[in-house]
C-alpha positions as CSV (number, residue, x, y, z in Angstrom):
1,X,-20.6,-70.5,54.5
2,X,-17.0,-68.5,54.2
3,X,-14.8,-69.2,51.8
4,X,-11.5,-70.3,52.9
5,X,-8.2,-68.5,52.2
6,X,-7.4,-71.8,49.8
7,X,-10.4,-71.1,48.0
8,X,-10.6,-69.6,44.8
9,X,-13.9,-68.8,42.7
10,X,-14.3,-70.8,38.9
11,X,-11.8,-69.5,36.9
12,X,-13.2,-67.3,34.2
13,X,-10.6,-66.5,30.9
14,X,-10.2,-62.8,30.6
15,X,-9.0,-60.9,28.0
16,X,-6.1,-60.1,29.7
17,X,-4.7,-64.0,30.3
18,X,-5.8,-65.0,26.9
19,X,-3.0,-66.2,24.8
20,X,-2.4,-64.0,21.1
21,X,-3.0,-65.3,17.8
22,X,-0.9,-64.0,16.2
23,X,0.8,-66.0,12.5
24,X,4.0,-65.5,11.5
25,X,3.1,-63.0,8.8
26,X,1.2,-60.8,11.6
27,X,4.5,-60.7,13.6
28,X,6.8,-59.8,10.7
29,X,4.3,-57.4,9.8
30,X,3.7,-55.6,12.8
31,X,7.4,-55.4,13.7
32,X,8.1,-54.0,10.4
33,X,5.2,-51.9,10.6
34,X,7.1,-50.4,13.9
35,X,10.6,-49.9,12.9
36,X,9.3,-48.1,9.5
37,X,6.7,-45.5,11.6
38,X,9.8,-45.1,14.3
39,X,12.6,-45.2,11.2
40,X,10.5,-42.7,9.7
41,X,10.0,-40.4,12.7
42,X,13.4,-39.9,13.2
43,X,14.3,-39.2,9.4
44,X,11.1,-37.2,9.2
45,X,12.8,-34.6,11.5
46,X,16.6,-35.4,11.1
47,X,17.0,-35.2,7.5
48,X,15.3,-31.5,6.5
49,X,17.6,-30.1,9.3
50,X,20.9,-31.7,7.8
51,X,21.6,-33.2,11.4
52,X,21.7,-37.0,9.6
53,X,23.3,-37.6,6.8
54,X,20.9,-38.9,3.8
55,X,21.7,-40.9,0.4
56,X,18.7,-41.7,-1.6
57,X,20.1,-45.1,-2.3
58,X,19.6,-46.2,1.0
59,X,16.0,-46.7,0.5
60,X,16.5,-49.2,-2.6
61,X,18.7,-51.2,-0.2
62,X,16.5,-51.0,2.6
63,X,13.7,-52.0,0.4
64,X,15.6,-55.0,-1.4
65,X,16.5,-56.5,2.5
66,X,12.7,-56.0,3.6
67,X,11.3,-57.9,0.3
68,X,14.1,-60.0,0.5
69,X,13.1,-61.4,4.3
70,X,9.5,-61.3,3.3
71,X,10.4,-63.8,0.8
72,X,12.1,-66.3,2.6
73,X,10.0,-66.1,5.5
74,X,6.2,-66.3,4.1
75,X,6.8,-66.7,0.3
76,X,4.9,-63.3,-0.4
77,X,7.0,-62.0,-3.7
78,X,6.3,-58.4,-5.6
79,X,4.8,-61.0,-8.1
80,X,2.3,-62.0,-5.7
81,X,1.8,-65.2,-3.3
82,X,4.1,-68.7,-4.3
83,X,4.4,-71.3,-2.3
84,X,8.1,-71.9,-0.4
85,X,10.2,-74.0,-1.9
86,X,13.9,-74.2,-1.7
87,X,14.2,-72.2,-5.3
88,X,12.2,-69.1,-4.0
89,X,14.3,-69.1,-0.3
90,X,17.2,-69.5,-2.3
91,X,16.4,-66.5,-4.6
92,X,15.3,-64.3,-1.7
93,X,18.6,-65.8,0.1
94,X,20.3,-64.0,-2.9
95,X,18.4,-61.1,-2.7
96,X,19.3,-60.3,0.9
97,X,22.6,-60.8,0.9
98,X,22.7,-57.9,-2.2
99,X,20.9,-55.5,0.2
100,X,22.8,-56.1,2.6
101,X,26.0,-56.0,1.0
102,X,25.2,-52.8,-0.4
103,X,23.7,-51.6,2.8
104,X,27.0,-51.9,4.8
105,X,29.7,-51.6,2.0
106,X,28.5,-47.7,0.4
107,X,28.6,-47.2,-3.2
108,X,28.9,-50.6,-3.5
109,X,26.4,-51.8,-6.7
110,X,24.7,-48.9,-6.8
111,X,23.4,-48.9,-10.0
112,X,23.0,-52.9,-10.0
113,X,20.6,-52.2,-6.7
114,X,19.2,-49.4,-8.1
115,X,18.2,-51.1,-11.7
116,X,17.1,-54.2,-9.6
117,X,14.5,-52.6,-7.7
118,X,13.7,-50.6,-10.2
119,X,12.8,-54.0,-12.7
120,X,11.2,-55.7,-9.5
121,X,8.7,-53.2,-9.0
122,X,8.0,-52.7,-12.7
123,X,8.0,-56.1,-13.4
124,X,5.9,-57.0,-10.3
125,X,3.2,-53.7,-10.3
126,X,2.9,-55.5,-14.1
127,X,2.2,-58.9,-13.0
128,X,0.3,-57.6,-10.1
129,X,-2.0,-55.7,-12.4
130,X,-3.0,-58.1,-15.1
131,X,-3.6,-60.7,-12.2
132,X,-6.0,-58.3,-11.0
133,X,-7.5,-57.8,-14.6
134,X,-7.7,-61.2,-15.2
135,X,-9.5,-62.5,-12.1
């Protein structure tokens, strides 16, 4: 018997049609996971020639905004994994809007950004370590 042009055989799901996935945390991830490897490309090569300008502190900024928008977004902290609540999105709230003000206003807090990531690391690593110990 031929098939008619209307006809179409059982449908079979393909890798290719299947829907992704993916949580919340995946996407942040991966799209962070991006812009760093292409972020880092470009300094890789523009900074040792002198053809981009370079200030250390950027990268305490940078660092504060990206900690900062994991926070509000999935609750994960340098001190480990809380649960959201309105005082932890406040906080990282806070901590964005530092980063960012000292990402677009130079010189700005400096050494307030600078000691700040500095204790937050410390701090963190710390708490980090003795969870580890401890469990």
């Amino acid at each position: 018997m031929a098939s008619e042009p209307g006809d179409q055989p059982p449908s079979t799901v393909t890798a290719a049609s299947s829907e992704f996935d993916f949580t919340l945390e995946e996407v942040i991830l991966h799209v962070l996971a991006a812009f760093m490897l292409l972020f880092g490309l470009v300094l890789l090569f523009a900074i040792p020639t002198a053809s981009l300008p370079y200030s250390p502190d950027s990268t305490y900024r940078l660092f504060l905004v990206i900690v900062a928008l994991l926070v509000i977004t999935m609750g994960k902290t340098p001190f480990g994994d809380v649960r959201r609540s309105w005082m932890v999105i406040v906080i990282g709230i806070i901590a964005a809007v530092l980063g960012m003000t000292a990402c677009f206003i130079p010189g700005a807090m400096s050494s307030v950004i600078h000691d700040l990531v500095g204790a937050v690391l410390l701090c963190g690593g710390g708490v980090l370590f003795l969870l580890l110990v401890m469990i």
